[in-house]
C-alpha positions, 0 to 999 in steps of 0.5 A: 112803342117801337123797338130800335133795331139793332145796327148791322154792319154791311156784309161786304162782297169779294168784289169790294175786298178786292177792289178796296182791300189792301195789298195783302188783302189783294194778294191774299187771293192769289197766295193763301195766308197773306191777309192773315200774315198782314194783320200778324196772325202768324200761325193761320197765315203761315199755315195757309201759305205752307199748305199752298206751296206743298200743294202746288209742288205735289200737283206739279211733280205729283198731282197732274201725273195722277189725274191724267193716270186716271183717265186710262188706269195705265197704257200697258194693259198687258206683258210686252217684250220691247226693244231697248234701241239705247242698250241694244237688249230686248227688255220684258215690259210689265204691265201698269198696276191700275189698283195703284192707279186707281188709289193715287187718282182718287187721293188725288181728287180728294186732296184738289178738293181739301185744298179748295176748301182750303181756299175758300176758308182763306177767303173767308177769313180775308173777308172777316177780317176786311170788315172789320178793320172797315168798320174800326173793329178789333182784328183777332190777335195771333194769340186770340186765335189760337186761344178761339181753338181751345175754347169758342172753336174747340169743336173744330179742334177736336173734329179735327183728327176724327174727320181726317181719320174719316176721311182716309179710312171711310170716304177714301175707301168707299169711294175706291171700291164705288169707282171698281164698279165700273172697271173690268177688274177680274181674275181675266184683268189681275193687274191692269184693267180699264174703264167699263162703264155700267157693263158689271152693273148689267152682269149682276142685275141682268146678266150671268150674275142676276139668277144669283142675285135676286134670290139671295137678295130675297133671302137676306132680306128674310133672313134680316126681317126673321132674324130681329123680329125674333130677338127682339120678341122673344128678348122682350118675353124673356125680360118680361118674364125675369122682371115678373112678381115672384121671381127670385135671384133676378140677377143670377137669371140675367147674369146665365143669358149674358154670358151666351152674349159674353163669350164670343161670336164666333166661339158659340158659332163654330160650337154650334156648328159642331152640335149640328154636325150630321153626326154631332152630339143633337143627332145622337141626343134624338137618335138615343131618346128614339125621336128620329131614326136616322140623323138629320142634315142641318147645315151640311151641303145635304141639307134642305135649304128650308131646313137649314136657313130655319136653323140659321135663324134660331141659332142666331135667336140664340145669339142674339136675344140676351142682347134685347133682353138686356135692353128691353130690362133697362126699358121695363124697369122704367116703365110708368106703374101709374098706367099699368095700375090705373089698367088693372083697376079697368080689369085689363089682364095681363095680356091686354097690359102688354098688348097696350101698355107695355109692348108698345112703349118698349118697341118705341124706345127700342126703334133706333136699336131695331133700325142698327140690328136689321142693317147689322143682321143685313150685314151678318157676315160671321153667324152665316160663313162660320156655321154653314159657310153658305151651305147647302150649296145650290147649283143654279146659283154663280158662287153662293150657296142656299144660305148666302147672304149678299155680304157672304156672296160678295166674299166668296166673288172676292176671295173665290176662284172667279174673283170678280172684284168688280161685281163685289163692288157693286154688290157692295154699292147695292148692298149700301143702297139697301 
């Protein structure tokens, strides 16, 4: 037997949608929303054709006037006294602030894109509605359409507010920052500065910067790799042990390492960082039960950078392992039993169970978990700037110290006495690379 096939209407080309269309439909090509208006879809139709004219009077008076500011980010670089020949007056010149600049010519770009997706969903929307009044098909109705968005569109409807908010506060952002990599924006050009090129990239990879970089690149990648392998190890033994037969008040136990986590970071932190103090509360704990002498530098600009990047570490193991130890107990207790007695029967002992058995099946549901940690501790910003502030610091480093991580050390270019924005926004391109 053969099965019928199924009819298929032709898709139709633009070239026949404008060679056959109707006027509107013709019209619909040069001012968006006409199709739409012809076949009574108010509000598409009205909203298309607005958002046309208030494009096109922003390009006129707004637009192009961005776009050509952006070629040069601003003709006067520096303050000039120019003479007023119409008042006779000499007048002071200030010079054009290219961060604005810079901003406006960007949103710019960003608003001729949105407005030829505009476009482009109007000619789809043009073509839809060809074929099917071609074909003899029902065209949706104004109030269809706007009944589509609350049901078959409606994940268009609610993406909408989230992806604007993307759009201004993620890409718009991003995109600002990618693009003062390649300008000379420093505490030399404060206000007005200028297209480079990839000169900043060579200063942090090849120039002055690149004995700085390279090192703290080697140590944040330590510091990431160190700092969730021992959360995620020793939260998976800390939850192992609290899950363990005869242990009692279970939640009381997990409940004293949740509060570490509870109360907030940078509170821990700075009490940390005055436990660690050269004459703090550890110090004076070791001196009086007679393990050292003298007291030890863990973090202060005296310390040895071993010593204290150990430190930073186990103190972030402190912060850090009641978070895996809460997930790897949702883990556990989920755990197959049938696997782990079926081992026991074999004569599997308790180390070849977590070995074979229960590690592994943790670390695999906990994959995505440890991919958000190491990116995040990639990033940790607070554990390093509020316990050691980069300290100790190391002369043969430009702004960092022997703790910096790259996210610390593009702060420190940027809110420091060189403030070299641009060399931040490549640390931060490079950063995101990683």
């Amino acid at each position: 037997m053969f099965r019928r096939k199924k009819h298929v209407a032709p898709k139709a080309t633009y070239r026949e949608v404008w060679s056959k269309g109707s006027i509107a439909t013709k019209l619909s090509f040069i001012l968006m929303g006409s199709n739409a208006l012809e076949n009574k879809q108010w509000i598409k139709g009205i909203a298309l054709l607005l958002s046309e004219i208030i494009f096109i009077v922003w390009f006129i008076f707004s637009g192009i006037s961005a776009l050509s500011m952006l070629v040069t980010l601003g003709t006067v670089k520096s303050k000039k006294v120019v003479y007023n020949a119409s008042q006779g007056v000499y007048e002071t010149q200030q010079p054009s602030n290219s961060v604005l600049i810079l901003l406006f010519g960007i949103l710019a770009i960003i608003l001729c894109l949105a407005m030829v997706y505009l476009y482009i969903v109007n000619l789809r929307s043009t073509r839809k509605n060809y074929i099917l009044k071609r074909d003899g098909k029902h065209i949706s109705t104004n109030r269809e359409e706007i009944a589509s968005l609350f049901d078959s569109r409606l994940h268009a409807t609610l993406m909408a507010v989230p992806l604007l908010g993307i759009l201004l506060f993620t890409i718009l952002p991003t995109v600002f920052m990618i693009s003062m990599a390649f300008t000379n924006y420093d505490r030399q050009h404060p206000i007005a500065f200028s297209w480079t090129g990839f000169q900043a990239f060579g200063n942090v990879l090849s120039g002055d910067l690149a004995g700085t970089f390279f090192p703290v690149l080697g140590w944040t990648l330590v510091w990431a790799v160190m700092a969730t392998a021992t959360t995620f190890f020793f939260g998976v033994l800390l939850a192992l042990l609290i899950e363990s037969k005869g242990i009692k008040h279970r939640g009381f136990w997990r409940t004293i390492f949740i509060i570490v986590w509870a109360v907030p970071q940078f509170v821990s932190l700075l009490m940390m960082a005055q436990f660690l103090d050269y004459q703090g509360a550890l110090n004076n704990i070791l001196m009086n039960i007679g393990m050292i002498a003298h007291p030890i530098h863990f973090i202060d600009n005296q310390a040895s950078p071993l010593v204290a990047r150990i430190t930073v570490i186990i103190v972030n193991m402190w912060i850090g392992i009641p978070v895996s130890m809460l997930i790897s107990t949702a883990i556990i207790q989920n755990l197959p039993t049938d696997q782990i007695e079926a081992a026991k029967m074999d004569g599997a002992n308790a180390i070849q169970i977590f070995n074979s058995i229960t590690f592994p099946q943790i670390l695999f549901v906990m994959a995505p978990s440890l991919i958000q940690q190491f990116i995040g501790n990639i990033n940790n910003f607070n554990v390093i700037f509020l316990l050691t502030g980069g300290a100790p610091m190391n002369n043969n480093y430009n702004g960092a110290g022997s703790t910096d991580l790259l996210v610390t050390w593009l702060y420190n270019l940027t809110f420091g006495q060189e403030q070299r924005y641009n060399a931040s926004a490549v640390l931060g391109i490079l950063i995101f690379i990683i």
